[in-house]
C-alpha positions in Angstrom: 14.8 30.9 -12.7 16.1 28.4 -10.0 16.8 24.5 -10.9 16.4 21.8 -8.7 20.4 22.1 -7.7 19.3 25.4 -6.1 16.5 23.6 -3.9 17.2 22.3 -0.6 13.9 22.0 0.8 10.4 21.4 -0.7 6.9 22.6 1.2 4.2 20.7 1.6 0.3 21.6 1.7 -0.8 22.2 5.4 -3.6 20.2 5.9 -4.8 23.7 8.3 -4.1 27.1 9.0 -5.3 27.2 12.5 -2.8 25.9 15.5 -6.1 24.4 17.1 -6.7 22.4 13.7 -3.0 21.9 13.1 -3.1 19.9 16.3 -6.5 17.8 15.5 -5.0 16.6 12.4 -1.8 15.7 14.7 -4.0 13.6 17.0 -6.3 12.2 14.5 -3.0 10.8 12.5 -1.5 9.6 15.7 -4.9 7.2 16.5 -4.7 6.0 12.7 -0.9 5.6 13.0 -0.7 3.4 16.2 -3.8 1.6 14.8 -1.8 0.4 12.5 1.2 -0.1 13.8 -0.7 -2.0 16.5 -3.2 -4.2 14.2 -0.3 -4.7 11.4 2.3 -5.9 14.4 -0.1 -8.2 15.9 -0.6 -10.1 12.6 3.0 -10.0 11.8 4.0 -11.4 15.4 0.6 -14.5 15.7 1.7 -15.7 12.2 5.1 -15.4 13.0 4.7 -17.2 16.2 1.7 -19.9 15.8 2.8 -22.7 13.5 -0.6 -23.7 12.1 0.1 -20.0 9.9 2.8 -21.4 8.3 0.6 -21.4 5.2 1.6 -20.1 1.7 -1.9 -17.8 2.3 -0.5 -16.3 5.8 3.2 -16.5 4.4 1.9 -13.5 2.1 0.0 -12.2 4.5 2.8 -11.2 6.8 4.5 -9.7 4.1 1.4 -7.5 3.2 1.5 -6.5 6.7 5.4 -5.5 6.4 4.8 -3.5 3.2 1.8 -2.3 5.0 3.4 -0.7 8.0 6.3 0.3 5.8 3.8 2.4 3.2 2.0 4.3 6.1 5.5 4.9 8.1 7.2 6.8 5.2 4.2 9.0 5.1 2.1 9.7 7.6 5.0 10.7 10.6 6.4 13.5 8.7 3.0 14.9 7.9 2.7 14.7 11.9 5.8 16.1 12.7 5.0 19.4 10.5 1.6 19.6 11.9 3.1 19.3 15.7 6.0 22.1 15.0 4.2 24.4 12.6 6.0 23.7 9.8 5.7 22.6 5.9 9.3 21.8 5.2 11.2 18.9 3.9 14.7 18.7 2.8 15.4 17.7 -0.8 16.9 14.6 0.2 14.2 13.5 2.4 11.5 14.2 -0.4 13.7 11.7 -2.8 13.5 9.2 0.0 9.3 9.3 0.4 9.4 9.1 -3.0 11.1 6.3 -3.2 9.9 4.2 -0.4 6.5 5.1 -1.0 6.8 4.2 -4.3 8.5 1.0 -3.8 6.3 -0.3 -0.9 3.1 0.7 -3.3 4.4 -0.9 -6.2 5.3 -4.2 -4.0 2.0 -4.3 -2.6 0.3 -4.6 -5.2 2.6 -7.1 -6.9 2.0 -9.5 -4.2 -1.8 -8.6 -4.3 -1.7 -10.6 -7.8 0.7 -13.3 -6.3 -2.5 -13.3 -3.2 -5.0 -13.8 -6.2 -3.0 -16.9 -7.5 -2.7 -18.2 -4.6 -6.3 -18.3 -4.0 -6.9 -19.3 -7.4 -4.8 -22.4 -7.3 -6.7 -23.2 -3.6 -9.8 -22.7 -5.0 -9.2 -24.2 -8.9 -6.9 -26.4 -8.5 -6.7 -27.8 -4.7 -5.1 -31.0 -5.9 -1.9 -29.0 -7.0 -1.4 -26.5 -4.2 1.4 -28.4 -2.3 3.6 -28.6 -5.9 2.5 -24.9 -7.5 3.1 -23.4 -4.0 5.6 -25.2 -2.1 8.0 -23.3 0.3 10.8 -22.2 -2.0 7.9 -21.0 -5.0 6.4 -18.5 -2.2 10.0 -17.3 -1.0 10.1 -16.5 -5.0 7.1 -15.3 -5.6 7.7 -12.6 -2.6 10.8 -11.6 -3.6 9.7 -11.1 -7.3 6.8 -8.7 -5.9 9.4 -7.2 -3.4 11.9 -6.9 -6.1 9.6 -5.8 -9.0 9.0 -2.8 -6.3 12.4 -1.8 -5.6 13.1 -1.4 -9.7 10.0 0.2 -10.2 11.1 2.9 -7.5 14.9 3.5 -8.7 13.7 4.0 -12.1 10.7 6.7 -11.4 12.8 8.4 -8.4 16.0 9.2 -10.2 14.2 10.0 -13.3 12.0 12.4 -11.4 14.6 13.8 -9.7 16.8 14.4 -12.8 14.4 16.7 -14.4 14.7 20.8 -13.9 12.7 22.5 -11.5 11.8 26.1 -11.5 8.2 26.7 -10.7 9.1 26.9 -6.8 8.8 24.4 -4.5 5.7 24.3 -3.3 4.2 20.7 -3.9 0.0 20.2 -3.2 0.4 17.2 -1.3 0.9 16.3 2.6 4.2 14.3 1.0 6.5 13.9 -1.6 4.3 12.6 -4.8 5.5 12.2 -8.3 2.8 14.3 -10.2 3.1 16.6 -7.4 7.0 17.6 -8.0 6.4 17.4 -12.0 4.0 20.3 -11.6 7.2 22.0 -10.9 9.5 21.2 -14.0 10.4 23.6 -16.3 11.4 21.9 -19.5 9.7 19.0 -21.7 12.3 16.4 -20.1 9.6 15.9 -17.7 7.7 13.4 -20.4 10.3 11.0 -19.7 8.3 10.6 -16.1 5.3 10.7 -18.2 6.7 7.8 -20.6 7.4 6.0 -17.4 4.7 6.4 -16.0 2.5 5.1 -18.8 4.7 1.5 -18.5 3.9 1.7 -14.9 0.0 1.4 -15.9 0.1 -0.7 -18.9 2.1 -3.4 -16.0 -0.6 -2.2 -13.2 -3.5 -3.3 -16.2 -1.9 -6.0 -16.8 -1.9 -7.1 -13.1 -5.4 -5.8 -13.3 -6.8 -8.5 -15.7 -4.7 -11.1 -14.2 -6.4 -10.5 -10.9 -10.0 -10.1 -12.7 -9.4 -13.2 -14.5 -8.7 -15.6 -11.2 -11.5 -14.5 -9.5 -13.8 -15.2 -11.8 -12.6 -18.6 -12.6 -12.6 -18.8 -8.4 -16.5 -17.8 -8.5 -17.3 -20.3 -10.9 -15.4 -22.6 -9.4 -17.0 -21.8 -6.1 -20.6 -21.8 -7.6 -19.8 -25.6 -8.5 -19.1 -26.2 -5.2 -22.7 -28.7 -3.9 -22.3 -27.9 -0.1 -23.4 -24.5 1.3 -20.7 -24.9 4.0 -18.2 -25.5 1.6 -19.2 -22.4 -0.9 -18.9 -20.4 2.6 -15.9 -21.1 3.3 -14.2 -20.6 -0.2 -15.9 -17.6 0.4 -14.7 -16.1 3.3 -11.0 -17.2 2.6 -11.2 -14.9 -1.3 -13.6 -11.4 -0.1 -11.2 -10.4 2.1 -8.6 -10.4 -0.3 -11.2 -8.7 -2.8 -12.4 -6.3 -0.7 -8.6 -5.3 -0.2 -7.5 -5.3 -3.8 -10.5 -3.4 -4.3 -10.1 -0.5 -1.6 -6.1 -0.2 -3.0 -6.8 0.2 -6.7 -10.3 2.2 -6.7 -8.2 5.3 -4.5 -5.1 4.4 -6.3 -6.7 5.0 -10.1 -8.6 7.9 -8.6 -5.8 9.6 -7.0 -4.1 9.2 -10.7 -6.3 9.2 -13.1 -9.2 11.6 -12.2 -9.8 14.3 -14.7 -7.5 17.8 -14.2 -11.3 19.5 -14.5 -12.2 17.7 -11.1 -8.6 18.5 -9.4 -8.4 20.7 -6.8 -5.9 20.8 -3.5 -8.7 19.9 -1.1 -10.0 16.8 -3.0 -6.3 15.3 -4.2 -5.6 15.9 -0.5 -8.6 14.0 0.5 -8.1 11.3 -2.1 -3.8 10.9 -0.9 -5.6 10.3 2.4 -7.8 7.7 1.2 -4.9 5.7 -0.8 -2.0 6.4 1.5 -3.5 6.3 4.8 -6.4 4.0 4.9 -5.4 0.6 3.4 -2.6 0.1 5.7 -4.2 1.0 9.2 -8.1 -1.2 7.7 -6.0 -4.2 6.1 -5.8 -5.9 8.6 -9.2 -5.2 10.2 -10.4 -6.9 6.7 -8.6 -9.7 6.7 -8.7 -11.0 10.7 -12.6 -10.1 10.6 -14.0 -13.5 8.8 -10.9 -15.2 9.2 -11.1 -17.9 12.8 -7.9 -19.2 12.2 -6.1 -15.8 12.7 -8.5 -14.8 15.1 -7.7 -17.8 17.3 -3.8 -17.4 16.5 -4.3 -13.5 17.6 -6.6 -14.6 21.1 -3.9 -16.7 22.2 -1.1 -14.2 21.4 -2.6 -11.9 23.4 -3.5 -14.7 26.0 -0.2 -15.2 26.0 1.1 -11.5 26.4 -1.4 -10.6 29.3 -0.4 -14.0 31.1 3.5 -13.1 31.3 2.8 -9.9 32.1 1.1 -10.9 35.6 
């Protein structure tokens, strides 16, 4: 019987067994990785930089983009390191810190997602309004409510998790530290405390859920009301992106959490970790600068800019 004091290192599942395959997943994570780093940095930087982004829309933009490259950096190197040097090791102490950024940048994420959603709603709804319900100082709050909702949401679930007995090994079935993951490995019922927490996690995510439901479809019928075709395409193009995001992160999310145990196998939750872990970060901003001509523009002249004093 050995307890979690005893454990000073955790493996993780190998995404191959091969060296030659060990090193394709190395290079494969690497494009993804500086795909995102690059796209996520160039949106933080042209909003940063052009004033005509100084929007409450772009304002939570960049921070996406910062919880963005945060999510996929506390992931996705480690995983690449171990591929690179053979290895499936982590210490204990660097599993309680993926756990707990991972958790926190998640939980922020999607707590400004709903913040996003209101802000389009109050656009969209109730134009006349938007300087007053969204002036400077209400986005700096808003932020650091989603930010902050985050960072509680991560203390609570990483020192409860790692307060609870281990002794079924420490082997986890994931490329990094995940919650469910490191209860398969308690040995006493104090691991329904996670369990209890985690159910308040998801009644707050539904809740988000419905809130985000609700907006958009007062923003379609709003948007349906609109008489001009130009204007309708417009109000649509600044709300699908946004959807289409929301959508991507909570689909793998709820998958990755809430499939069946029948359908559960180490292949497929690796596959779906992927697909919530990996993806959203490094196609964000892809989604969001593909309709959108005002970042666009503010992006062409950053880079403009970049090539021109480099000459």
């Amino acid at each position: 019987m050995s307890n979690s004091s005893s454990i000073t290192e955790f493996l993780l599942l190998a995404f191959a067994d091969t060296r030659e395959l060990q090193l394709l997943h190395f290079w494969l994570f690497l494009g993804i990785y500086l795909a995102a780093l690059l796209a996520n940095g160039l949106i933080i930087t042209a909003i940063a930089c052009d004033h005509h982004l100084h929007t409450p829309m772009y304002f939570f933009l960049l921070n996406l983009s910062l919880l963005d490259l945060g999510s996929i950096s506390t992931t996705v190197p480690k995983a690449m390191a171990n591929s690179l040097w053979d290895t499936r090791a982590i210490s204990y102490t660097g599993c309680a810190a993926q756990v707990f950024f991972f958790f926190f940048l998640i939980s922020a994420e999607y707590s400004l997602l709903t913040v996003m959603a209101y802000d389009r709603y109050v656009a969209i709804c109730q134009p006349l309004h938007y300087g007053t319900l969204l002036g400077s100082r209400a986005c700096v709050h808003m932020a650091a409510a989603a930010w902050g909702s985050g960072f509680l949401n991560a203390v609570l679930h990483t020192a409860n998790t790692f307060s609870i007995p281990l002794c079924q090994g420490n082997a986890l079935d994931q490329f990094f530290c995940e919650i469910p993951q490191i209860l398969k490995l308690s040995c006493s019922d104090t691991y329904l405390r996670e369990v209890g927490l985690i159910v308040f996690s998801v009644c707050l995510f539904l809740g988000c859920f419905v809130f985000i439901v609700l907006s958009y479809v007062q923003i379609f019928r709003a948007v349906l009301r609109i008489p001009s075709e130009q204007g309708r395409h417009k109000a649509f193009s600044m709300c699908l992106p946004h959807l289409a995001v929301v959508s991507l992160f909570i689909s793998t999310g709820i998958f990755a959490y809430l499939k069946p145990p029948s359908i559960s196998s180490p292949s497929l939750d690796l596959v779906v970790a992927v697909l919530y872990s990996v993806v959203p970060p490094a196609v964000n901003p892809l989604i969001y600068s593909m309709r959108n001509q005002e970042l666009k523009e503010a992006l062409r002249k950053l880079i403009q800019w970049t090539l021109h004093h480099q000459q």
